[in-house]
TIKEMI-306989 format. One record per residue (C-alpha): residue number from 1; x negated, y negated, z. Coordinates in nm, 3 decimals, padded with zeros to 5 digits. Layout:
<recs>
REC margu      xx      yy      zz
REC   NUM       X       Y       Z
...
</recs>
This chain:
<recs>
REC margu      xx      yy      zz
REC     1  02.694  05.672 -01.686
REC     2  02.591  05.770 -02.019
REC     3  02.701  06.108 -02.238
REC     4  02.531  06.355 -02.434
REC     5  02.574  06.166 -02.726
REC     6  02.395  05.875 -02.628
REC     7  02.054  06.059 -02.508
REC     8  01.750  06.013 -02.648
REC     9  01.397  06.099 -02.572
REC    10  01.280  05.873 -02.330
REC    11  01.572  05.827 -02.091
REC    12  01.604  05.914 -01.753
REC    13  01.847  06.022 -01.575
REC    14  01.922  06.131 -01.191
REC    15  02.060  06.466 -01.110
REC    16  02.084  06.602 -00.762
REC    17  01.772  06.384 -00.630
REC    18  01.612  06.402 -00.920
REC    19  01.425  06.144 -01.160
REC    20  01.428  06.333 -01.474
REC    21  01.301  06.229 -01.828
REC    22  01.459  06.362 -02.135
REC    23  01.165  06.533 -02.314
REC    24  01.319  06.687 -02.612
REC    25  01.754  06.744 -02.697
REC    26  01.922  07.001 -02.925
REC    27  02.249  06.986 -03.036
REC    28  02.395  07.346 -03.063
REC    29  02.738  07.392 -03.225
REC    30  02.785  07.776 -03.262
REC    31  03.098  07.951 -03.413
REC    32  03.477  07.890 -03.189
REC    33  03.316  07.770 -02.881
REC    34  03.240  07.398 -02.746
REC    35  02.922  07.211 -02.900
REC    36  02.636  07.246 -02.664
REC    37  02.351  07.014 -02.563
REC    38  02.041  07.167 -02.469
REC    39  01.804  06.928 -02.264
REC    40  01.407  06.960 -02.208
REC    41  01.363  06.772 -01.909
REC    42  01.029  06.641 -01.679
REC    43  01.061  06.615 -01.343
REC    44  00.906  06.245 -01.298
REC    45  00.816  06.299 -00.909
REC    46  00.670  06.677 -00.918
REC    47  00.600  06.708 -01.330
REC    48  00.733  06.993 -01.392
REC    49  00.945  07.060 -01.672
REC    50  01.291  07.229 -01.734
REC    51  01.556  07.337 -01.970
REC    52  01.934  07.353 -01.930
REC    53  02.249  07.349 -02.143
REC    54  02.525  07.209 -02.097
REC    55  02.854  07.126 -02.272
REC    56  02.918  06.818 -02.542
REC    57  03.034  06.489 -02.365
REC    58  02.884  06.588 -02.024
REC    59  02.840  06.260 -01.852
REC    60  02.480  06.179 -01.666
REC    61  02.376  05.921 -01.445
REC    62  02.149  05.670 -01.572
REC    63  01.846  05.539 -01.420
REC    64  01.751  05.143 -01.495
REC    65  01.343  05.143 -01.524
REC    66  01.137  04.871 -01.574
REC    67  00.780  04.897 -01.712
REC    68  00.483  04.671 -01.636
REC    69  00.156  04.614 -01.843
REC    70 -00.118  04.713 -01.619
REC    71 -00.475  04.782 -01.664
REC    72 -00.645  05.147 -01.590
REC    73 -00.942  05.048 -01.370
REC    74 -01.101  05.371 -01.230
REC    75 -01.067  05.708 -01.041
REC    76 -01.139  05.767 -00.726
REC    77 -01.065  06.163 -00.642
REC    78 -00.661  06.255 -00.728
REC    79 -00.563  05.911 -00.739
REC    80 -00.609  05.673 -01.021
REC    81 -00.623  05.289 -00.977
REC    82 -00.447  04.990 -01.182
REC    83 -00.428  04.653 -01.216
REC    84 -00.066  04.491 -01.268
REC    85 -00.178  04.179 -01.562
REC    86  00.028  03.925 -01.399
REC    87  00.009  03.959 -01.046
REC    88 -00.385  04.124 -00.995
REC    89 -00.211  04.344 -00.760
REC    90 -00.395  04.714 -00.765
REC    91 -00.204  05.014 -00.693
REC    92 -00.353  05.397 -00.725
REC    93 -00.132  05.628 -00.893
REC    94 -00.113  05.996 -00.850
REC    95 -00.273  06.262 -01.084
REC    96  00.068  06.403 -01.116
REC    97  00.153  06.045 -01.303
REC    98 -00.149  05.990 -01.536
REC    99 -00.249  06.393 -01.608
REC   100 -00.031  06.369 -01.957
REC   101 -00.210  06.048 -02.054
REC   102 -00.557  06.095 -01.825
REC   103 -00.711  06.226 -02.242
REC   104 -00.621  05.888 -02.415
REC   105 -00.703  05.640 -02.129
REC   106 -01.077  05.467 -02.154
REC   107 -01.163  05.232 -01.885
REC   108 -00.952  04.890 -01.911
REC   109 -00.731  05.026 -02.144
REC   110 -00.410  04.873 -02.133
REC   111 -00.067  05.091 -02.022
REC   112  00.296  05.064 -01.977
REC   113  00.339  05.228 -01.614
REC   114  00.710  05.263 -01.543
REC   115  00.905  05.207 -01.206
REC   116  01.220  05.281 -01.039
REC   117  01.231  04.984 -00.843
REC   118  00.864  04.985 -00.675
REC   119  00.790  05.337 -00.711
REC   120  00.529  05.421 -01.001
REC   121  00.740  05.738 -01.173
REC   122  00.541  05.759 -01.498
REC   123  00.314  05.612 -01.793
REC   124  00.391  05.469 -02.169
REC   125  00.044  05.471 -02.403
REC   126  00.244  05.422 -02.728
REC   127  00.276  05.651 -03.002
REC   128 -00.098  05.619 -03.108
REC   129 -00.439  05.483 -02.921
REC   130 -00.786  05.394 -03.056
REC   131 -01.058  05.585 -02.897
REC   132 -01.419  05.570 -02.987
REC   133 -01.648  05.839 -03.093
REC   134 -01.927  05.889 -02.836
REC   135 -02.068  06.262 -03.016
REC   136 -02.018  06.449 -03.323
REC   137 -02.248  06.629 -03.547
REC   138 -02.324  06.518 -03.893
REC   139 -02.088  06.602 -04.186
REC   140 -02.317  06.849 -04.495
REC   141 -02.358  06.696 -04.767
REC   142 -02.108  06.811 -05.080
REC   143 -01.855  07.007 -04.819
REC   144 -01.566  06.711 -04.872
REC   145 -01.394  06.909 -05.121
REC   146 -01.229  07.161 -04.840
REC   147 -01.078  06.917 -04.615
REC   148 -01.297  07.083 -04.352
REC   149 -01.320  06.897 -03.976
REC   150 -01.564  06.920 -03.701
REC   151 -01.525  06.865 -03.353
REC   152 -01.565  06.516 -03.198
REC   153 -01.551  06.414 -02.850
REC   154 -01.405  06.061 -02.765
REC   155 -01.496  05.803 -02.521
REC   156 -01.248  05.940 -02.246
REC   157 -01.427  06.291 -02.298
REC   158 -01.159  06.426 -02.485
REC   159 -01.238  06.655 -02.809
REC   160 -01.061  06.626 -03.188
REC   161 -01.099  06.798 -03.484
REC   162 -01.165  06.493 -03.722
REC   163 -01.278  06.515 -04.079
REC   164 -01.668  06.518 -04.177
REC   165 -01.731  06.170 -04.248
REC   166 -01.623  06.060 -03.926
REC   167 -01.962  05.979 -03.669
REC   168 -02.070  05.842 -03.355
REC   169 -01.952  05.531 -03.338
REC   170 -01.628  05.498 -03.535
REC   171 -01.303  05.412 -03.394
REC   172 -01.011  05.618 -03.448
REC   173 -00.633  05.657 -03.417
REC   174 -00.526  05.934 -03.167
REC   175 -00.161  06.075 -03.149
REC   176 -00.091  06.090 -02.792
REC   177  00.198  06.335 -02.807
REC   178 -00.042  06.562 -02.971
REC   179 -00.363  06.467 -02.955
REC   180 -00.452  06.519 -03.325
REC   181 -00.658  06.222 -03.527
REC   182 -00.449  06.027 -03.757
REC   183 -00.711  05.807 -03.889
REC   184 -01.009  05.630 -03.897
REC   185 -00.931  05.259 -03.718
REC   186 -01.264  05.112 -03.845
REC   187 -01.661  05.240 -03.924
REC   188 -01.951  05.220 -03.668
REC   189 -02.132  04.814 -03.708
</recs>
């Protein structure tokens, strides 16, 4: 069991049935009454999320997960195939599992997929991935000054505002909570 002062994003927790993820927790505190805890969830077996409140030192039922380096290999329709690095064993995964991360995953990249015992329930990239740029239009000369950005679409076919200097070629840093470019990893050879 663990209480609502020991969550943290990340976690997950079973309530009635449910594999659920802790996406986000506020603590409210608010005049005479009981301190509240107000929980963004994600359902980890139908993806949706959800939002409820409930009081300080509510007790939850904790979920042991164990994550496993695999390899993305390809897509074939709705599912999504990987390689587990130890084993070679392939399993496909459902687009309800690798939508979130489906922007931030080139061929052979390397992921954390997480499992309640053998059942695939969801996907780590890290904070930050290196994508390369496949398109981009060149920077004008002199416009630096303004901190302007252009668009830029990655490898994976996903498309950043990055800043005019960046070009076809370059690898860069990605955010993967928010998709934003962080910074240039290294120049085009």
């Amino acid at each position: 069991m663990i209480s609502t002062g020991d969550l943290k994003r990340g976690i997950v927790v079973e309530m009635d049935g449910h594999l659920l993820q802790i996406v986000d927790w506020d603590h409210i505190k608010v005049g005479r009454g009981s301190a509240q805890v107000r929980l963004k969830f994600r359902d980890l077996r139908q993806g949706h999320v959800t939002e409820k409140t409930f009081q300080a030192g509510s007790k939850f039922q904790r979920v042991r997960t164990e994550q496993k380096k695999m390899q993305y290999l390809y897509p074939d329709g709705e599912l999504f195939y990987f390689m587990d690095a130890a084993t070679f064993d392939q399993i496909p995964l459902d687009n309800a599992i690798v939508e979130d991360a489906l922007p931030f995953m080139a061929e052979n990249a390397e992921v954390e997929v997480l499992f309640v015992g053998d059942e695939a329930i969801g996907m780590d990239l890290g904070a930050a991935v290196n994508l390369r740029v496949t398109d981009s239009d060149p920077g004008i000369k002199g416009d630096t000054a303004t901190g302007a950005t252009k668009p830029a679409t990655l490898e994976t076919g996903h498309v950043v505002n990055v800043p005019l200097f960046i070009g076809p070629g370059d690898l860069l840093k990605i955010d993967t909570r928010t998709g934003d470019y962080l910074e240039r990893a290294e120049t085009a050879s």
